[in-house]
C-alpha positions, 0 to 999 in steps of 0.5 A: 302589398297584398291586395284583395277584391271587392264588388263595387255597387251597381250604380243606376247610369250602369243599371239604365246601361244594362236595361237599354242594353236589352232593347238594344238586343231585342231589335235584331229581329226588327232589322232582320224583317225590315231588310227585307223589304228596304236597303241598309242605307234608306232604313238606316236613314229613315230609322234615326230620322223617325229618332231625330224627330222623337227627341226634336218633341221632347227637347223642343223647348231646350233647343231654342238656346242651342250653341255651336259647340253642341251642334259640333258635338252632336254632329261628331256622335251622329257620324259615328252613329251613321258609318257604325250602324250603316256598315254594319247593316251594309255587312250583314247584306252578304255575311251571315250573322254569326260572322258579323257578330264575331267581327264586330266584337273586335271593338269590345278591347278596342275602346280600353285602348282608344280610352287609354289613348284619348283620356290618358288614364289607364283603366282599372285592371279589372276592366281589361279582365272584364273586357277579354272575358265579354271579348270570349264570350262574343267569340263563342256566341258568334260560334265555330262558323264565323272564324272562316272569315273570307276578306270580302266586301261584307267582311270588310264593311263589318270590320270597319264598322267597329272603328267607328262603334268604338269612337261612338262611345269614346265621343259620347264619355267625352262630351258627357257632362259638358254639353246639353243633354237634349240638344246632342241627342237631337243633334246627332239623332238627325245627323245619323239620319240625314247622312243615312239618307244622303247615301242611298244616291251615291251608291245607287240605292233607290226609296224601296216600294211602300211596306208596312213592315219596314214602316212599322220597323222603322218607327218601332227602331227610331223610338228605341234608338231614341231611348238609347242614344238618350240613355248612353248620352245621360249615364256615360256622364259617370260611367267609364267608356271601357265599363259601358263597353263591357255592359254593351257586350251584354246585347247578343245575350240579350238578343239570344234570350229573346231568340229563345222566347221566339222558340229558337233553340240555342248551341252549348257555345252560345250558352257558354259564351253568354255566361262568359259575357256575364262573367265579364260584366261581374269581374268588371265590378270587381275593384282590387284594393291595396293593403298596407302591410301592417307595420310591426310594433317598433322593438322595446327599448330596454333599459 
């Protein structure tokens, strides 16, 4: 059967997606001052701490019917949370950017897989498509220095963060739509930032000294995760973890135009690998539809 492409329509849970996508990529700047005055595990904790208690004021009235199961969900998303964002941060102490973004990329196939994996349901054609091409596009933008990868600690505190980013997503698509909007946000908004905190004691990490740029970094980001964590919870409702996965892909562009703006001048690859992301978020509205073959007129019948 010959088959044929055709867009599907860019819903409002993708365009939110789209839209956080760009504030996510917008805090890099935010992170990379705050490091240096507090330590990873401190500003992770204290930023979704600050998100924890944002959203504990606007749900406060639907937190009084909070339930066990939206405690366990909550609790499940906000380690996922806590190990992604906090070995993340922990690997850029001793890589350099570009390396941290092109280990990260790693969990951009991985979530069609763990899809596949936990739904039992194959995602579309397209979205492999859409996947590999975002998958390319993070590899050129992460540029030519990063594939001199060295297994040292921070490579590898990277490398691990990526299972966990990739649960994050999984969990939130699978908890969408069965668990109170409000409470999971709050929940694992505050789990995230209490784990962050209880951290800094195990390894040695002290309360940095009083500084207005990792305060004003801190609330600044713990308002934007909020808003993140809130959108992903609402929109993943609808959107497939492999589809939201590809738009997610889109936050070092976004994070490259803001660079931009601030008179960074950007390499050709980063350019290229921009448009490839691009490319991939388009080829992922693709949808391939089936045409029967036409069925021939049955031969007359003579007499």
């Amino acid at each position: 059967m010959p088959s044929r492409l055709r867009f599907m329509r860019l819903r409002p849970q993708e365009a939110a997606l789209i839209a956080i996508t760009a504030v996510w990529g917008s805090t890099f700047l935010l992170v990379h001052w705050a490091m240096e005055h507090a330590g990873p595990w401190f500003f992770v904790g204290i930023r979704f701490l600050i998100a924890g208690l944002i959203s504990v004021v606007i749900f406060r009235r639907v937190l009084r019917g909070i339930r066990w199961r939206d405690v366990g969900a909550g609790v499940a998303i906000g380690v996922m949370i806590y190990l992604g964002y906090g070995l993340q941060t922990l690997g850029l102490q001793s890589i350099d950017s570009s390396t941290s973004a092109f280990i990260t990329a790693m969990y951009v196939p991985l979530v069609p897989l763990a899809q596949w994996a936990v739904f039992r349901k194959r995602p579309p054609a397209m979205a492999f498509v859409g996947a590999g091409l975002a998958f390319v596009g993070l590899l050129f933008i992460a540029g030519p220095d990063a594939f001199a990868l060295t297994l040292g600690a921070g490579e590898i505190a990277t490398m691990i963060s990526t299972v966990p980013i990739a649960a994050e997503i999984i969990l939130i698509s699978l908890f969408a739509g069965k668990i109170d909007l409000g409470r999971i946000t709050v929940v694992q908004l505050l789990t995230a930032g209490v784990l962050g905190l209880l951290t800094m004691p195990v390894v040695g990490e002290g309360v940095p000294e009083f500084s207005w740029i990792w305060v004003g970094c801190a609330v600044g980001l713990g308002a934007a995760s909020c808003l993140i964590q809130l959108t992903m919870n609402w929109a993943q409702k609808s959107v497939s973890p492999t589809r939201a996965t590809i738009i997610y892909a889109g936050e070092p562009v976004w994070a490259g135009v803001i660079g931009r703006i601030a008179g960074e001048r950007l390499p050709a690859t980063a350019l290229i690998g921009g448009a490839l992301v691009v490319l991939g978020i388009l080829a992922s509205e693709l949808k391939l539809v089936r045409r029967r073959a036409q069925q021939e007129a049955p031969p007359e019948i003579r007499g």
